[in-house]
Backbone of each chain as ProteinMPNN parsed JSONL, in Angstrom:
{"seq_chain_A": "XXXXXXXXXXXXXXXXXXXXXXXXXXXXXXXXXXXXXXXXXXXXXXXXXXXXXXXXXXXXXXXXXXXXXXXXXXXXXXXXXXXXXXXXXXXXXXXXXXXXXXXXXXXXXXXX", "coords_chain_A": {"N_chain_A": [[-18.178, 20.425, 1.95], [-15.353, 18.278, 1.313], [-12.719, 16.351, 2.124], [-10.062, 15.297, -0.303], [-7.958, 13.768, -2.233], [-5.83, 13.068, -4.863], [-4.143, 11.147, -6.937], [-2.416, 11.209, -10.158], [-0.985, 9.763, -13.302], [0.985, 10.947, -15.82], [2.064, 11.047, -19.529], [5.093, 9.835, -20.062], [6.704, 10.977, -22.457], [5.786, 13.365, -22.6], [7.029, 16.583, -22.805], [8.815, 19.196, -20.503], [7.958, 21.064, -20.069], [5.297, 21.114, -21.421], [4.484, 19.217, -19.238], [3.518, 20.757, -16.838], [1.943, 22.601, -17.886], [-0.218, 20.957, -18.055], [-0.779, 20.18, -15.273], [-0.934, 22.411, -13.994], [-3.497, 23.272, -15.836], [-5.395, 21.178, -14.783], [-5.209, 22.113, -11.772], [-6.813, 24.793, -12.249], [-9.21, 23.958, -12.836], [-10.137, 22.764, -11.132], [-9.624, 25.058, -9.057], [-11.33, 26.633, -9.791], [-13.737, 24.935, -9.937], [-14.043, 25.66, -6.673], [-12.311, 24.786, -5.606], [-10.306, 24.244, -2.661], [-6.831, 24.055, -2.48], [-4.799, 21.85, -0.476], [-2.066, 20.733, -0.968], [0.276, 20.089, -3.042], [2.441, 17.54, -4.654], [4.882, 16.797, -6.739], [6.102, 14.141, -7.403], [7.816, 13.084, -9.637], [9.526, 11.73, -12.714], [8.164, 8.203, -12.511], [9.671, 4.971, -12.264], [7.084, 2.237, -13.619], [4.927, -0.131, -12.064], [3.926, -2.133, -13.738], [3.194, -2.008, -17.122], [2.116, 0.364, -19.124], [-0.501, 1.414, -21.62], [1.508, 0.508, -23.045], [4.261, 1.886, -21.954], [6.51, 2.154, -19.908], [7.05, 3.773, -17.807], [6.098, 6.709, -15.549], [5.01, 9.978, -14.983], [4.466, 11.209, -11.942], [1.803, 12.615, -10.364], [0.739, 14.544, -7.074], [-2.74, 15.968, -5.67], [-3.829, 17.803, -3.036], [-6.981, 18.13, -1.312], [-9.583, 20.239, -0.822], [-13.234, 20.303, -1.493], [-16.612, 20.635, -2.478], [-18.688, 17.549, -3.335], [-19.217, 17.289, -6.062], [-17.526, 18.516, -7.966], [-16.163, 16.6, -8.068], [-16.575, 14.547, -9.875], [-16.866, 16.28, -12.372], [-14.11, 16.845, -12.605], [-12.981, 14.212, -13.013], [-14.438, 13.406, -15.367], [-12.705, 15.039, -17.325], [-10.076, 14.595, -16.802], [-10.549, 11.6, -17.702], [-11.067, 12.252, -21.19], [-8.519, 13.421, -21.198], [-5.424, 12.969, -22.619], [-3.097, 12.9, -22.259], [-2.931, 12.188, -19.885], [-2.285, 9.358, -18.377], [-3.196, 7.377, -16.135], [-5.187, 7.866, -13.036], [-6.405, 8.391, -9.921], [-8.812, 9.263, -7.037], [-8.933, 10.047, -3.631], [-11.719, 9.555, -1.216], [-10.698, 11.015, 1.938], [-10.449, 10.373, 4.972], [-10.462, 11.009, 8.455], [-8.149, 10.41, 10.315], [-6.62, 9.666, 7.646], [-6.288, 12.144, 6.818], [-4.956, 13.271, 9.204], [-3.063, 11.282, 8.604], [-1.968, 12.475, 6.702], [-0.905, 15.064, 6.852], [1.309, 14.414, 8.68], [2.782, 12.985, 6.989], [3.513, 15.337, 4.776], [4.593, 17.376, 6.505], [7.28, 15.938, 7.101], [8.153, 15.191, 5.007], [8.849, 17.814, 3.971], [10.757, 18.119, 5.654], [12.876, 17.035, 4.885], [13.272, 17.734, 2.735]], "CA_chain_A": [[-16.783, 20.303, 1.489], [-15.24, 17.298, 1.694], [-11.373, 16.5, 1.818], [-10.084, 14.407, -1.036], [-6.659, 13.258, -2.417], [-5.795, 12.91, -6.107], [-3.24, 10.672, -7.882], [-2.651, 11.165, -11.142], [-0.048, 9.387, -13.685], [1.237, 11.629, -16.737], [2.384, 10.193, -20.337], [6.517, 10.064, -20.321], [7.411, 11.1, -23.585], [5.771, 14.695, -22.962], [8.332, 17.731, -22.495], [8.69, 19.255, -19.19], [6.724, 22.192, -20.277], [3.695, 20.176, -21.301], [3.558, 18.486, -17.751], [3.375, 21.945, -15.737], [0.695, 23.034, -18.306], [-1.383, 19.833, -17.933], [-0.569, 20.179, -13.79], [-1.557, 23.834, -14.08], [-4.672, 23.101, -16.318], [-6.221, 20.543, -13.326], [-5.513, 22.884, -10.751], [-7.501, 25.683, -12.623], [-10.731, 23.236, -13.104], [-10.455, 22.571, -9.293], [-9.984, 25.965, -8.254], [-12.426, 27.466, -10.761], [-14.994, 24.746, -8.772], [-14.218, 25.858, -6.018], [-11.733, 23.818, -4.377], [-8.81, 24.798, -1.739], [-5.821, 23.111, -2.727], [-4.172, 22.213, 0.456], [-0.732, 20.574, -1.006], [0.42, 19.642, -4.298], [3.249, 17.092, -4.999], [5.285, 16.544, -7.93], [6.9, 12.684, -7.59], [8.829, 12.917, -10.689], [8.989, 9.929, -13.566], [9.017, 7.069, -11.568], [9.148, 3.497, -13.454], [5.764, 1.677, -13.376], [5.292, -1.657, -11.806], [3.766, -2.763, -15.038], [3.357, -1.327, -18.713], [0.225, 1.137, -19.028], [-0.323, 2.208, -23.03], [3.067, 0.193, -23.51], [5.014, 2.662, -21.402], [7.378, 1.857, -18.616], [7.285, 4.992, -16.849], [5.128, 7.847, -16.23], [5.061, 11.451, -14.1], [3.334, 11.162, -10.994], [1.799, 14.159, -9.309], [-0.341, 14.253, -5.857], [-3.004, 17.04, -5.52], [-4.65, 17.435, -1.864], [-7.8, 19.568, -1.517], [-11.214, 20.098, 0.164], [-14.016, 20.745, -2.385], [-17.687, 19.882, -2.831], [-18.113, 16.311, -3.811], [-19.622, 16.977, -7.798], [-16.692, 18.592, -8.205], [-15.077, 15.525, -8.764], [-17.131, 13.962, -11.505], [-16.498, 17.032, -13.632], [-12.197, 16.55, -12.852], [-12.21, 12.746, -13.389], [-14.169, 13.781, -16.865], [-11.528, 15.509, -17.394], [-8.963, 13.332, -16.995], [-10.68, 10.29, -19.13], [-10.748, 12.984, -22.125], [-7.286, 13.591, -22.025], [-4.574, 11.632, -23.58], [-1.892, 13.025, -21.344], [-3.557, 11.515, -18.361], [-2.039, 7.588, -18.509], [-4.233, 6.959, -15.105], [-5.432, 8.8, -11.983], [-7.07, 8.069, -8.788], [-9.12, 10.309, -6.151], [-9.652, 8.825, -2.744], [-11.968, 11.196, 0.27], [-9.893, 10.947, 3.254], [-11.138, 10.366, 6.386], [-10.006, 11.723, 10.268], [-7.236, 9.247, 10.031], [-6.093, 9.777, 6.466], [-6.113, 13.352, 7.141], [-3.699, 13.12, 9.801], [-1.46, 10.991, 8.094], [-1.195, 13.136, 5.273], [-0.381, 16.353, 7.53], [2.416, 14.044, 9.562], [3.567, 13.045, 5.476], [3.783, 16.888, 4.506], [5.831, 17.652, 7.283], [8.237, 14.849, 6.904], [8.98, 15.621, 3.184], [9.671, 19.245, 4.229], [11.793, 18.405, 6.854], [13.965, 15.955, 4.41], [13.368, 18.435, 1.186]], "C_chain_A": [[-16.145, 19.059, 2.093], [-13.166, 17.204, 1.179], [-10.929, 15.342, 0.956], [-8.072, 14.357, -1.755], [-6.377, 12.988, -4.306], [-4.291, 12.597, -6.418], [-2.823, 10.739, -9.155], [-1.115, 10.436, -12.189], [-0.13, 10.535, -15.618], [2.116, 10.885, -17.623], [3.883, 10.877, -20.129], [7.084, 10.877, -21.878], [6.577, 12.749, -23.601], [6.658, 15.758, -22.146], [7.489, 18.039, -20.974], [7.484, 20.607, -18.816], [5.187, 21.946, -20.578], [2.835, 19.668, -20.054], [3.028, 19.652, -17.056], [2.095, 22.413, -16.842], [-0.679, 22.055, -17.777], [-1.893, 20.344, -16.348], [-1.074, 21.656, -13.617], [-3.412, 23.872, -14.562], [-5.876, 22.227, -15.142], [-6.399, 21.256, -12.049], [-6.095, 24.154, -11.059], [-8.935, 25.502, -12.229], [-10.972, 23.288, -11.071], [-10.526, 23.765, -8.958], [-11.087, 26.602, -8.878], [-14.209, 26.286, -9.764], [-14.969, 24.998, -7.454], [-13.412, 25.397, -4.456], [-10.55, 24.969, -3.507], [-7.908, 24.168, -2.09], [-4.575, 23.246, -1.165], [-2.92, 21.897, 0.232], [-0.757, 19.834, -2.406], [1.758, 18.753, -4.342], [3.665, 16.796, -6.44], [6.508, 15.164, -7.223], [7.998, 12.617, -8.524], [8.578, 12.131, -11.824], [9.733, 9.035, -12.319], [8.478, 5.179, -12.966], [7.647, 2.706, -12.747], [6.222, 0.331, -13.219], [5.072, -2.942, -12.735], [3.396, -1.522, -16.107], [2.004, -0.874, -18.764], [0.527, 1.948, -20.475], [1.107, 1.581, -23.251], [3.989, 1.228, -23.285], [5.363, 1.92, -19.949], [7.47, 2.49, -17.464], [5.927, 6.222, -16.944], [5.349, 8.963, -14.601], [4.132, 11.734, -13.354], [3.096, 12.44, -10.482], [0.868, 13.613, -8.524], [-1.353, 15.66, -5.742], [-4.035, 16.427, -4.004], [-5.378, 18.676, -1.863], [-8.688, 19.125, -0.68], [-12.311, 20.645, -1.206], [-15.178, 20.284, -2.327], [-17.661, 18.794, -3.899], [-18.441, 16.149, -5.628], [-19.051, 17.854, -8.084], [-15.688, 17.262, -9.036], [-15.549, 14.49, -9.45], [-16.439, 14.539, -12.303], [-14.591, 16.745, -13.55], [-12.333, 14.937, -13.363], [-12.895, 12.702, -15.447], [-13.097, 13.597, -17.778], [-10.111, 14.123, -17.97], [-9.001, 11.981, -18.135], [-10.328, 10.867, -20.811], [-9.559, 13.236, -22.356], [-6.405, 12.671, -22.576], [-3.431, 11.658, -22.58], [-1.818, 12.345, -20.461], [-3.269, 9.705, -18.553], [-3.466, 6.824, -17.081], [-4.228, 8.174, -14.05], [-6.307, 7.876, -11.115], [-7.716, 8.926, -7.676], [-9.658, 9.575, -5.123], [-10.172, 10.226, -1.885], [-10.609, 10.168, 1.478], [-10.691, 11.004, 4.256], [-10.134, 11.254, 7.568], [-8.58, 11.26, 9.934], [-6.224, 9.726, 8.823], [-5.69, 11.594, 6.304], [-4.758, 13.933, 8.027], [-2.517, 12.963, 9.294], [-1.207, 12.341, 7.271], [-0.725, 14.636, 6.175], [1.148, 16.056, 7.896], [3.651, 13.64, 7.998], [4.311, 14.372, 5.176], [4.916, 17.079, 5.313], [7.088, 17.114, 7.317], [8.733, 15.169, 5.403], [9.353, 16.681, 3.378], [10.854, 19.325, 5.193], [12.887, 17.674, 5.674], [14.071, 17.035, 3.135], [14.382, 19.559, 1.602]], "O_chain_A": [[-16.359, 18.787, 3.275], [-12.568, 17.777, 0.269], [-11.352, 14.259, 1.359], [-7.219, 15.182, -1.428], [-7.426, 12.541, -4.77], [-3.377, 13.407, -6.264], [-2.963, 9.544, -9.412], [-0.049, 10.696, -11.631], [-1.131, 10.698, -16.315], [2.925, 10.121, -17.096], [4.025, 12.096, -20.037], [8.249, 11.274, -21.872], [6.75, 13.383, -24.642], [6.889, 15.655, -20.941], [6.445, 17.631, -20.465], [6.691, 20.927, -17.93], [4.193, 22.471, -20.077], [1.639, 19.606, -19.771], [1.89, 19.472, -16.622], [1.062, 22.564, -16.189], [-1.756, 22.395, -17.286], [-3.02, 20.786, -16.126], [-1.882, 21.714, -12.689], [-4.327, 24.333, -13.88], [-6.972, 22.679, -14.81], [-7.393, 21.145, -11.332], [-5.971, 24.913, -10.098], [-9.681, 26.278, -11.632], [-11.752, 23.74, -10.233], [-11.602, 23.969, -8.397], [-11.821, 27.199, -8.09], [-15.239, 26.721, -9.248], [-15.953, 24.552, -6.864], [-13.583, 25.486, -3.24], [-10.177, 26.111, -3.773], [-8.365, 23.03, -1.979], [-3.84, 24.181, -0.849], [-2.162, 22.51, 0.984], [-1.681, 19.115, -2.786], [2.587, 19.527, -3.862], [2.795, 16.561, -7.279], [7.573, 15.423, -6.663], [9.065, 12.104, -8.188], [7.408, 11.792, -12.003], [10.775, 8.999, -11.664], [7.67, 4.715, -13.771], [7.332, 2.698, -11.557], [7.172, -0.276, -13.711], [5.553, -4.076, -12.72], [3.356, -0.323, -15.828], [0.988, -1.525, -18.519], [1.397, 2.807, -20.62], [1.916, 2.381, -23.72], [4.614, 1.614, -24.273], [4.624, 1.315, -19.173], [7.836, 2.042, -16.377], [5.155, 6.523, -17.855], [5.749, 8.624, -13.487], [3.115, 12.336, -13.696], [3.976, 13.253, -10.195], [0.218, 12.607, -8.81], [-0.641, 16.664, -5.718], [-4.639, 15.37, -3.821], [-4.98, 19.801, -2.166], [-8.728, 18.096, -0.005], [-11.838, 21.569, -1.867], [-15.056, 19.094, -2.035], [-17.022, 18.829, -4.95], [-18.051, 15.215, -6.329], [-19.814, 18.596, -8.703], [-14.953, 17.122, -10.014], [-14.842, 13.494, -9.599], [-15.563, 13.987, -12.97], [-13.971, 16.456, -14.573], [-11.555, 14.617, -14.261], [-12.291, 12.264, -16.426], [-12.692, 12.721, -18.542], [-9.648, 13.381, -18.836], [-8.182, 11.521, -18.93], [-9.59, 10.245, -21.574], [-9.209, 13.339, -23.532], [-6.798, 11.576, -22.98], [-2.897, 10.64, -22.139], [-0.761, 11.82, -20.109], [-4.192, 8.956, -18.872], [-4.349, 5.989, -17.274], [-3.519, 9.177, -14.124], [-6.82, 6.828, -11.507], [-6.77, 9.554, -7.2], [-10.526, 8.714, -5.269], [-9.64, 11.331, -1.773], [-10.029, 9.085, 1.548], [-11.651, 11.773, 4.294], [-9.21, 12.02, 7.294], [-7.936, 11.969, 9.16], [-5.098, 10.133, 9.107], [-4.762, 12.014, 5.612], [-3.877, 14.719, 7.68], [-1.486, 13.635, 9.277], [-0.212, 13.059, 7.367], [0.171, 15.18, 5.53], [2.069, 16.84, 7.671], [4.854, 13.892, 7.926], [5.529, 14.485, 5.308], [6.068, 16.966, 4.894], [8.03, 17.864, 7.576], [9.899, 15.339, 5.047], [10.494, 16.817, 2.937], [11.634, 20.246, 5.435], [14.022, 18.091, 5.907], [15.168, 17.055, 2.577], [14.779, 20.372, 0.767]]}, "seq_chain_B": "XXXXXXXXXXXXXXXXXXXXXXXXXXXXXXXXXXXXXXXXXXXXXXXXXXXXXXXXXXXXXXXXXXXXXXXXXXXXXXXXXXXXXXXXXXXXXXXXXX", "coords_chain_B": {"N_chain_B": [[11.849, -61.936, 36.029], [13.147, -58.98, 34.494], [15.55, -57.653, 33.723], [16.913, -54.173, 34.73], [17.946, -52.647, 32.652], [16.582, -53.988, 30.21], [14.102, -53.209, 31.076], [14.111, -50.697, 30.814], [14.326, -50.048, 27.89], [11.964, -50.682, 27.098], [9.182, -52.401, 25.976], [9.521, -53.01, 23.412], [12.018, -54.274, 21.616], [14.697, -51.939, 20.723], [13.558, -49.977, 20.454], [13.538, -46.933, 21.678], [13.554, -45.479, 24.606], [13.201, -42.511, 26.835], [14.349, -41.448, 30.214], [14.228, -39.124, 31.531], [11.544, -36.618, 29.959], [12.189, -35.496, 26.45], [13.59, -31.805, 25.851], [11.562, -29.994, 24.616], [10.813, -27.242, 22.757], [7.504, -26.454, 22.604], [5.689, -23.982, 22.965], [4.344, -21.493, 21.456], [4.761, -18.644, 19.236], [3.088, -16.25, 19.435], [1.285, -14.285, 17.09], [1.005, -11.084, 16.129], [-1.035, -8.136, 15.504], [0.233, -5.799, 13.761], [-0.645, -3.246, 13.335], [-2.339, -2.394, 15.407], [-0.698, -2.565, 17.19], [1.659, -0.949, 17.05], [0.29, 1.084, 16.684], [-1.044, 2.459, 14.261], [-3.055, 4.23, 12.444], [-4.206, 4.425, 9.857], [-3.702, 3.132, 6.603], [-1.229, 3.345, 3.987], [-1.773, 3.612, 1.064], [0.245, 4.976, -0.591], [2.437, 4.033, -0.325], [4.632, 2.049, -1.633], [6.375, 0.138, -0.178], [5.904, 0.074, 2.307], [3.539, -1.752, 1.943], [4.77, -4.171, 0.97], [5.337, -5.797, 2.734], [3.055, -7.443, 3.028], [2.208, -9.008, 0.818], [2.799, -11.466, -0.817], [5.49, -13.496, -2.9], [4.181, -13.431, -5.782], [2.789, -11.366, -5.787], [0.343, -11.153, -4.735], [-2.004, -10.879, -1.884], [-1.362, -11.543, 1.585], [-2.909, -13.95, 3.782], [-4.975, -13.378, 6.543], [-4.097, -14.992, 8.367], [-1.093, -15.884, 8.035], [-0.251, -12.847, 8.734], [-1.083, -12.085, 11.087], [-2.892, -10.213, 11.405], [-4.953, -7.881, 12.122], [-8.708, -8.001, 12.083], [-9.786, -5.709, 11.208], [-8.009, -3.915, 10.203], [-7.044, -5.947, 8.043], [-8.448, -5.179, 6.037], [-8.347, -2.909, 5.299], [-5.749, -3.136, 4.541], [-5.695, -4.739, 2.414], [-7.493, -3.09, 0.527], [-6.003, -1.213, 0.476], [-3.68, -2.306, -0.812], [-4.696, -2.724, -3.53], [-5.687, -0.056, -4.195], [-2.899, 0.778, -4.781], [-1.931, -1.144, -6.343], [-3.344, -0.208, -9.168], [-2.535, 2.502, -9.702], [-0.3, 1.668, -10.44], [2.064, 1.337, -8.682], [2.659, -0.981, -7.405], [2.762, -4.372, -8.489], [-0.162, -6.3, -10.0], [0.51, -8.724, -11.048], [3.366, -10.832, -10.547], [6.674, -12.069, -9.893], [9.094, -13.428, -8.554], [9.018, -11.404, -6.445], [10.172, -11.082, -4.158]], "CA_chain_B": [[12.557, -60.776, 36.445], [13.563, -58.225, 33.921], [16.909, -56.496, 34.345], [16.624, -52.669, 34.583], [18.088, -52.523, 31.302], [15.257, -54.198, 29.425], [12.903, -52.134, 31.582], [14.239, -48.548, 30.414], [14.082, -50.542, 26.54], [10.503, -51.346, 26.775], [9.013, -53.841, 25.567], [10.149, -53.408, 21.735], [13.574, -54.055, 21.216], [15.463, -51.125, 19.656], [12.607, -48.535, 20.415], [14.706, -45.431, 22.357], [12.632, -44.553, 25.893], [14.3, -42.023, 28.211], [14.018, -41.274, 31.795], [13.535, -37.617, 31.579], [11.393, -35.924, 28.889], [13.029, -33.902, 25.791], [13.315, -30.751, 26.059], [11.614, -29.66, 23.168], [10.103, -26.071, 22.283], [6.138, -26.221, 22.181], [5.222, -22.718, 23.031], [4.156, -21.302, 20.042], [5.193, -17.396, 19.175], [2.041, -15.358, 19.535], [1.277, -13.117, 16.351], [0.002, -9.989, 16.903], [-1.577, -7.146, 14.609], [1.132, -4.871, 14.065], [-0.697, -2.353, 13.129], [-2.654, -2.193, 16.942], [0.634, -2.408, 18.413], [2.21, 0.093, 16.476], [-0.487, 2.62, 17.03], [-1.154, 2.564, 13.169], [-4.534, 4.195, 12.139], [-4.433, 4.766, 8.409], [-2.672, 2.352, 5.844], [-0.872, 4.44, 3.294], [-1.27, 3.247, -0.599], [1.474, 5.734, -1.514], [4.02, 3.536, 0.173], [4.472, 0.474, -1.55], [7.999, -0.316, 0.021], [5.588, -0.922, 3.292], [3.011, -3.104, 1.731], [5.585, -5.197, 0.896], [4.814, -6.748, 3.9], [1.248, -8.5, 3.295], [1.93, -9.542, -0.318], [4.171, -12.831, -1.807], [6.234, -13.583, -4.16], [3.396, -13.198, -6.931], [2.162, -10.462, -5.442], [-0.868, -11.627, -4.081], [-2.539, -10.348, -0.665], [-1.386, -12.689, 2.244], [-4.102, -13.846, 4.516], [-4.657, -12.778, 7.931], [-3.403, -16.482, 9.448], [0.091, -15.653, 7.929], [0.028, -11.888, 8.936], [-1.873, -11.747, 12.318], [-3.363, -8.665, 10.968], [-6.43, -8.22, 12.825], [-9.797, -8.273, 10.29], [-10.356, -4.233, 10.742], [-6.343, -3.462, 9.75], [-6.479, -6.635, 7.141], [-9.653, -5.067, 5.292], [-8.124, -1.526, 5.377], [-4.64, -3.451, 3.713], [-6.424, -4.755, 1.087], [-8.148, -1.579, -0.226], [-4.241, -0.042, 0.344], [-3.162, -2.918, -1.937], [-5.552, -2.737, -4.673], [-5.228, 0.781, -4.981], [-1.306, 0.673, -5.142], [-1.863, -1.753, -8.115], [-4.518, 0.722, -9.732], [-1.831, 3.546, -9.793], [0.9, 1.15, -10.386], [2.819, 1.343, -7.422], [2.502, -2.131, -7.502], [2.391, -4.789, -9.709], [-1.298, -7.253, -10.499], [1.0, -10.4, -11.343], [4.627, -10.893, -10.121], [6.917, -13.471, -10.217], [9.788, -13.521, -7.708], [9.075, -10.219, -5.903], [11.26, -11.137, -2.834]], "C_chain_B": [[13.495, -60.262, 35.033], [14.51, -57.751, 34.078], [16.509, -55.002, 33.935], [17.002, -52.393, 33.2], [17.124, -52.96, 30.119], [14.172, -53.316, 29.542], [13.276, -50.881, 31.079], [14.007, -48.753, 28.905], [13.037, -50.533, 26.569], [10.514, -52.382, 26.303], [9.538, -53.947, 24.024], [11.537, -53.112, 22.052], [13.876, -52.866, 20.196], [14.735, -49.917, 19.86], [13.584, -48.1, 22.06], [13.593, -45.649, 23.33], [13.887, -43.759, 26.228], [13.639, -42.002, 28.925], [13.169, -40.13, 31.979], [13.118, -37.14, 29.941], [12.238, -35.117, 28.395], [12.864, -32.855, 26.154], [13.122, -29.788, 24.886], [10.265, -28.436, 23.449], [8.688, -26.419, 21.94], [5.567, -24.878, 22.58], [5.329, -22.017, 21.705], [4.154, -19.823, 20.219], [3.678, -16.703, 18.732], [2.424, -14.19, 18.249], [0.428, -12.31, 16.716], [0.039, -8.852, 15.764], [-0.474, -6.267, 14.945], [0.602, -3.348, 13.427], [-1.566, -1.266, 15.026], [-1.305, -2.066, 17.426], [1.612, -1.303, 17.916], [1.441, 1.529, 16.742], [-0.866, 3.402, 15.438], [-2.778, 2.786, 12.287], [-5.226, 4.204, 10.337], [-3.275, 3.876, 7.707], [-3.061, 2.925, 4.759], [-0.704, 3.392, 1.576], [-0.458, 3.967, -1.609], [2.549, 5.137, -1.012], [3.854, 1.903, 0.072], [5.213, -0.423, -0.743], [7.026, -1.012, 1.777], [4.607, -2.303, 3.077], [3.35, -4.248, 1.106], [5.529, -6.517, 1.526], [4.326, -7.769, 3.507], [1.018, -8.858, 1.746], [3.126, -10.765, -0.656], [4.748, -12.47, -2.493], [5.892, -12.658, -5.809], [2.876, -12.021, -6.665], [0.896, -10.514, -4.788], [-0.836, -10.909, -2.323], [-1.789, -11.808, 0.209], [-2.583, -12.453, 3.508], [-3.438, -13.328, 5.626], [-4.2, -13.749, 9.038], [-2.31, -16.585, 9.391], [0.605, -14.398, 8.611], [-0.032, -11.804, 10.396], [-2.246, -10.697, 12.218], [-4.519, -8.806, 11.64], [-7.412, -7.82, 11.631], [-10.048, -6.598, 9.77], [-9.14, -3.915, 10.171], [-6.271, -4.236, 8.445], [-7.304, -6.142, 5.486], [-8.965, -3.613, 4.406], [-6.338, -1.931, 4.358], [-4.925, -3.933, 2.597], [-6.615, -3.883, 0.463], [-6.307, -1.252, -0.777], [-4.042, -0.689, -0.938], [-3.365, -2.367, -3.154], [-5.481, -1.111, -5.012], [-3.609, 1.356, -5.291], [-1.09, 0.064, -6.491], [-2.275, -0.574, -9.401], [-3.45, 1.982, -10.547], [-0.231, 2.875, -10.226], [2.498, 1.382, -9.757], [3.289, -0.034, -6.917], [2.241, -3.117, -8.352], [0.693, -5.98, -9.331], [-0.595, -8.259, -9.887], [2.549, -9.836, -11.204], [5.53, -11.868, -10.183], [8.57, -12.72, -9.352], [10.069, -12.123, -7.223], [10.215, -10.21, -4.959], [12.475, -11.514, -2.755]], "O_chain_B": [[14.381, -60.976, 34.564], [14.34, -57.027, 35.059], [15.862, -54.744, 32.92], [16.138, -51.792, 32.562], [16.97, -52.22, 29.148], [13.49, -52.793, 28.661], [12.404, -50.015, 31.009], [13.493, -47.771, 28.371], [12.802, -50.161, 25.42], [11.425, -53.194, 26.148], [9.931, -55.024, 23.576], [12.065, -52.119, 22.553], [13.401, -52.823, 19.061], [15.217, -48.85, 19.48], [14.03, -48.726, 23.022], [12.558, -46.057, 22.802], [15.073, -44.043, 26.06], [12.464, -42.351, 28.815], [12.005, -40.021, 32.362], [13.875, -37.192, 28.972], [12.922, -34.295, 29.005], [11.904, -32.702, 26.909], [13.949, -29.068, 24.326], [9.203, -28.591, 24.051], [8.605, -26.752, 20.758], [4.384, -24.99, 22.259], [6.343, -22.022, 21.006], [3.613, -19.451, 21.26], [3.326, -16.768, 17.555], [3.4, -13.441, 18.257], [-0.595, -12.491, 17.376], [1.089, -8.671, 15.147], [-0.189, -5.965, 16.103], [1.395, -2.465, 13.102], [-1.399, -0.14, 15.495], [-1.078, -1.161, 18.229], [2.391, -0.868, 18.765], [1.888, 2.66, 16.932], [-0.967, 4.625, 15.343], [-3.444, 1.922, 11.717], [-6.359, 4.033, 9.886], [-2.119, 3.873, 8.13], [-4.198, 3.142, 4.339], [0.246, 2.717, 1.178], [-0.371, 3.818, -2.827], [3.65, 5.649, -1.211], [3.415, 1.01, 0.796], [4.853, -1.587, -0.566], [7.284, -2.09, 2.311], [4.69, -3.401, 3.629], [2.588, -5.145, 0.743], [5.613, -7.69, 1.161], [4.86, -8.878, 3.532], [-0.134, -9.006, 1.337], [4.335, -10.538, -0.639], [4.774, -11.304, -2.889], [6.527, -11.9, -6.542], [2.358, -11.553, -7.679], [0.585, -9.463, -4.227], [0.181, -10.541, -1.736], [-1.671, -12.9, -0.346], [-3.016, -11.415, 4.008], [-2.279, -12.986, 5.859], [-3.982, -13.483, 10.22], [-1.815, -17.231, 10.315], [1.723, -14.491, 9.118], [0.994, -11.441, 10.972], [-1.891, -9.966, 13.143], [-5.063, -9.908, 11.712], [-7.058, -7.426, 10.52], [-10.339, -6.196, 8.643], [-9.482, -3.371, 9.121], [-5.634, -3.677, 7.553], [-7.017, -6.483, 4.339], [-9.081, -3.377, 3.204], [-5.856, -1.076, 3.615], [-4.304, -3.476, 1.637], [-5.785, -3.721, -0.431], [-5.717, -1.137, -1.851], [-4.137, -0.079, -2.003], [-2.552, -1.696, -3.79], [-5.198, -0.859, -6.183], [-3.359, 2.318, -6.018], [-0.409, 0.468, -7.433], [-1.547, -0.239, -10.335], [-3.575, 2.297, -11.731], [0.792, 3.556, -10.295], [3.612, 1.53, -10.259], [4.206, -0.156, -6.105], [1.36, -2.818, -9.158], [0.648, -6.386, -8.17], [-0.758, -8.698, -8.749], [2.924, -8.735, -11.605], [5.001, -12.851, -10.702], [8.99, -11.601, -9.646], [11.157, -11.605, -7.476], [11.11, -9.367, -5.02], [13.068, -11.464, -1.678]]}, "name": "protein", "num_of_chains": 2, "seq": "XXXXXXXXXXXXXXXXXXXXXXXXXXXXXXXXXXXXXXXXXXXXXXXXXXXXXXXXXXXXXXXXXXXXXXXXXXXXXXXXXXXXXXXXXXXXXXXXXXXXXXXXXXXXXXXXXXXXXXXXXXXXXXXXXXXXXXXXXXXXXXXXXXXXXXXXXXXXXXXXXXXXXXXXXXXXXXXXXXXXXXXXXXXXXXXXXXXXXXXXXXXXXXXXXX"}
């Protein structure tokens, strides 16, 4: 099991009910392989620094997990297949990156 | 015999000598890796607002002779960069970022 990080960017122009399905539908595939999901963020629309599909904007979410690593072939699949999915990114985390993201978590809860 | 006044002139007319050296600033301001001195082990590509820092105008990476980034911190800001672009957190190409 390995700890890993997931970016993902969502198309603007779908309802708010669409995103939580999509955001629901990824965290199924992950838990159905097997993952832990240790923290999930929802960013919001935030404007893009450039134009992706000739869109300005798009609905970021963060998913943090631990899972075996061919796990995450079958999600980034995923992701290329859909349409919803404007981009995504999955980085492992190291010792380090691990940390931060604990000392992150805490810091957004303390300000949320 | 020269008068002291020629002698503090030198020998070219019009060329300035003084007595006592300027007092002019050559100590040069030591850069230093701010991520060692900070105590900074992980550089975060969800926060573009810091890698603000280590990019120009255009957006471009700045080297490590402008930054004083040391090579293990400058390697590890790169990556950050490039995936900040990736996710567009950042832009490729820029044009008066600052």
């Amino acid at each position: 099991m390995n700890h890993y990080e997931t970016v993902f960017i969502l198309n603007p122009v779908l309802s708010e009910e669409q995103i939580k399905e999509t955001v629901k539908k990824y965290e199924e595939i992950l838990v159905s392989k097997g993952a832990k999901m240790i923290s999930k963020e929802n960013w919001g629309l935030k404007k893009l620094a450039y134009a992706i599909q000739h869109k300005k904007s798009g609905f970021y979410h963060l998913f943090e997990y631990t899972v075996a690593g061919e796990a995450i072939n079958e999600l980034e699949i995923e992701f290329r297949r859909d349409e919803r999915v404007m981009r995504y990114l999955t980085v492992a985390l190291d010792k380090h990156a691990i940390a931060w993201a604990e000392k992150r978590r805490n810091r957004n809860k303390k300000t949320a | 015999m020269s008068s002291i006044e020629q002698q503090a002139k030198g020998k070219k007319e019009g060329d300035i000598r003084y007595l006592t050296p300027l007092n002019i600033e050559t100590a040069k301001v030591k850069k230093y890796c701010m991520f060692q001195k900070s105590g900074i082990k992980y550089v975060d590509y969800k926060d573009p607002d810091f890698l603000m820092r280590f990019i120009n105008e255009q957006g471009k990476i700045l080297p490590r002779r402008l930054t004083g980034t040391s090579l293990k911190y400058q390697r590890k800001v790169a990556v950050a960069v490039k995936r900040a672009r990736h996710i567009a957190l950042m832009p490729y190409v820029a044009d008066l970022l600052k």
